[in-house]
C-alpha positions, 0 to 999 in steps of 0.5 A, a space after each residue: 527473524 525481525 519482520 519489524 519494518 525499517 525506518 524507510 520501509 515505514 515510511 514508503 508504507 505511510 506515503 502509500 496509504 495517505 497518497 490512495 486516501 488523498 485521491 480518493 478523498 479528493 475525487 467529486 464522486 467521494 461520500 465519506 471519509 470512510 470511503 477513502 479509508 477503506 480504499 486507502 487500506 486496501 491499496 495499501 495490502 496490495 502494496 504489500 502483497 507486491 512488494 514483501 514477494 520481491 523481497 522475499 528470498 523464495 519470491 515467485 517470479 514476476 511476471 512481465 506487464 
């Protein structure tokens, strides 16, 4: 099975990452660059977590919010 992400799906997974660097980043109580870097990765697994189980043919329900 190809996992390799598709152009678009690269692209979401690029945009996600430097949206969450760029808030942290740019917030008055932001230190370091690390900071926003370790931030950024972490939303960055969450996007993932989140949005590779919808897409997964044995994908749990999602709960409603």
């Amino acid at each position: 099975m190809d996992v390799t992400p598709k152009k678009g799906e690269a692209l979401d997974r690029t945009q996600v990452w430097l949206a969450a660097w760029v808030a942290v980043a740019t917030s008055n109580s932001c230190l370091s660059a690390m900071v926003a870097t370790d931030w950024a990765d972490h939303c960055l697994k969450a996007f993932d977590e989140r949005f590779s189980a919808a897409t997964s043919p044995q994908a749990a329900p999602r709960r409603a919010l």
